[in-house]
C-alpha positions in Angstrom: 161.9 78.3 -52.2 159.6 75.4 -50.9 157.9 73.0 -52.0 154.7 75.2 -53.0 157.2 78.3 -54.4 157.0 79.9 -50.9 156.1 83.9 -52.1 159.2 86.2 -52.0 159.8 89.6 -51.9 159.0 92.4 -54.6 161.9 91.9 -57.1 163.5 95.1 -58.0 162.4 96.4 -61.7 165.4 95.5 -64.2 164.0 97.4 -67.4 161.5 99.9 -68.4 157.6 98.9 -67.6 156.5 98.1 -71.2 152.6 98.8 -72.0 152.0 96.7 -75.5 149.1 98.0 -77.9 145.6 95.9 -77.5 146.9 92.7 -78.7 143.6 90.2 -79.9 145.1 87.4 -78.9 144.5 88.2 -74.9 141.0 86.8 -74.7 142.6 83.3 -76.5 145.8 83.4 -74.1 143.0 84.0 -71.4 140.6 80.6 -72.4 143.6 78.6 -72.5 144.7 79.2 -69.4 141.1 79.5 -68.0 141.0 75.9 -69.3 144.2 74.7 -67.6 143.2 76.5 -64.6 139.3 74.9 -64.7 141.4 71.4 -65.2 143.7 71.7 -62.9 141.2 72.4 -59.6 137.3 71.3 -61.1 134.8 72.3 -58.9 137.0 74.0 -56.7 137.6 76.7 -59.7 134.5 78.8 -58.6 134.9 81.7 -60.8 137.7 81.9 -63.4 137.4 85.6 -65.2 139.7 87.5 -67.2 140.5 91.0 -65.7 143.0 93.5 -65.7 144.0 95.9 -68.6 144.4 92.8 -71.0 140.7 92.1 -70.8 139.7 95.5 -71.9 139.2 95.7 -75.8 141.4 98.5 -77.4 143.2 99.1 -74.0 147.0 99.3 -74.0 148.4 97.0 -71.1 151.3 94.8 -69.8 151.2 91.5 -71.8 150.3 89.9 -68.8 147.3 88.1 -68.6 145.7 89.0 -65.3 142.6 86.1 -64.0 140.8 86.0 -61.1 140.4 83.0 -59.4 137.8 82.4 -57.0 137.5 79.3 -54.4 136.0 78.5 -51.4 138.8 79.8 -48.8 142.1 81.4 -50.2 143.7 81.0 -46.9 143.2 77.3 -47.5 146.1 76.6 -49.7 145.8 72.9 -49.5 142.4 73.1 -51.4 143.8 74.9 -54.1 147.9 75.7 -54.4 149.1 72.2 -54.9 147.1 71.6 -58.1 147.9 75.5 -59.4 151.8 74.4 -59.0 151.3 71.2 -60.6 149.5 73.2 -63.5 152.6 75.5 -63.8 151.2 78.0 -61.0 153.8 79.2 -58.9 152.9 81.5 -56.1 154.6 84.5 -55.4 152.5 86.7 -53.6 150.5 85.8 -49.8 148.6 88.6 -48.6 146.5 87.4 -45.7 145.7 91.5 -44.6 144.0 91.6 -47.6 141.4 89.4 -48.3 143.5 86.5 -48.0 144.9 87.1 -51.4 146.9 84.9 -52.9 148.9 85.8 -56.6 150.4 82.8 -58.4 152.4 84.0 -61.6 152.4 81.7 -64.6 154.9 81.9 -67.8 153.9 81.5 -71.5 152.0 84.0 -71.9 152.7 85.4 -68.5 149.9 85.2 -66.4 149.2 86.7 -62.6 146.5 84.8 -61.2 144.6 86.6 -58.0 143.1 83.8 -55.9 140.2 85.7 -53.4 137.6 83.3 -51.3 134.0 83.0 -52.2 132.1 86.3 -51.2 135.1 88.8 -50.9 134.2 92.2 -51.6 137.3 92.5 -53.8 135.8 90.4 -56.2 133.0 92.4 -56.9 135.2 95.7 -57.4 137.6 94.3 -59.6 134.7 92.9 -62.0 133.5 96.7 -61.9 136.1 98.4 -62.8 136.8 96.0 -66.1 133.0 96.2 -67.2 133.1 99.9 -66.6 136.6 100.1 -68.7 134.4 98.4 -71.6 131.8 100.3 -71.8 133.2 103.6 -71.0 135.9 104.9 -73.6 136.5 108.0 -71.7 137.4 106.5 -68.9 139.4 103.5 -70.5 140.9 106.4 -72.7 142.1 108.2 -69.3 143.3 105.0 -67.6 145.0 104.7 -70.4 147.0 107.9 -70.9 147.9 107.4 -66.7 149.7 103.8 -67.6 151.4 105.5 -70.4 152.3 108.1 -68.7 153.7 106.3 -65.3 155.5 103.6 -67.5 157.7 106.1 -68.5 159.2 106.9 -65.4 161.8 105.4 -63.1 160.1 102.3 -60.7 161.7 100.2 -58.1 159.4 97.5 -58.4 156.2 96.9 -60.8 154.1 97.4 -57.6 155.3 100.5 -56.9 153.9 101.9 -60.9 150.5 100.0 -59.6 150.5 102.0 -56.8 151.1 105.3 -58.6 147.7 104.4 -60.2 145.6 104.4 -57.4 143.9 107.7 -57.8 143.1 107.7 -61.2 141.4 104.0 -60.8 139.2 106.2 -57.5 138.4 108.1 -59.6 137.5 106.1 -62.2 135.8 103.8 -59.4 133.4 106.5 -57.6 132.1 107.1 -61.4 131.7 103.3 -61.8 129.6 103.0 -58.3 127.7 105.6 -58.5 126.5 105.2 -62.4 127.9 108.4 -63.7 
């Protein structure tokens, strides 16, 4: 790897996809690194929110804490990665198709931290779908029977369990948008 932890490849699954209980502790994991995060880039850290299934209250997840980052350009990685790696921010993940998203995975607690630009739709539908999750226990109570479900199977890679996800969270979406 480089010198900024050049992204690689999906890395084949070696185990089982574990989904832990609602754990308390997330939001505190969360500030900390929110903190780390907020020291690391200043003003540059435009947004720093706690999403994913970790952020949900009484929601089973992966232990990984998942934050959304938000700075002026994420194509830009000289704003931004050189002060995530020197906070402990490796990246992993470059996906200039979409939305110039960049994923930097942190360790203790393991973090994945989704780095958008200022005004990206994305955004916006991410922060949805957790405010809907926490105010909406059917819903939360159906995305979580899916995860439990899919983390039983047989996956190649943890994107690939994401990805068998994606029409329960349209579903779950289309609700959200429209109100219902």
């Amino acid at each position: 790897m480089g010198p900024l932890n050049e992204p690689r490849e999906a890395e084949p699954l070696s185990g089982a996809i574990l989904i832990a209980d609602y754990d308390p502790r997330w939001p505190q994991d969360f500030e900390r690194e929110a903190e780390k995060i907020r020291a690391a880039l200043g003003p540059r850290a435009l947004v720093v929110e706690h999403v994913g299934s970790t952020s949900v209250p009484g929601l089973a997840a992966k232990p990984v804490i998942d934050i959304l980052l938000v700075v002026a350009d994420s194509a830009d990685e000289d704003f931004h990665a050189p002060a995530l790696s020197a906070a402990g921010y490796a990246l992993r993940i470059r996906e200039p198709e979409w939305f110039e998203h960049r994923m930097f995975k942190g360790t203790e607690p393991e973090v994945n931290l989704h780095v958008f630009s200022a005004g990206c739709a994305e955004i916006d539908r991410i922060l949805l779908f957790r405010d809907w999750l926490r105010s909406h226990p059917d819903d939360r109570e159906l995305y979580q029977e899916t995860k439990l479900a899919l983390a039983g199977r047989d996956w190649r890679c943890v994107q690939d369990y994401a990805d068998a996800k994606t029409q329960v969270i349209r579903e779950i979406m289309d609700r959200a948008m429209n109100g219902a």
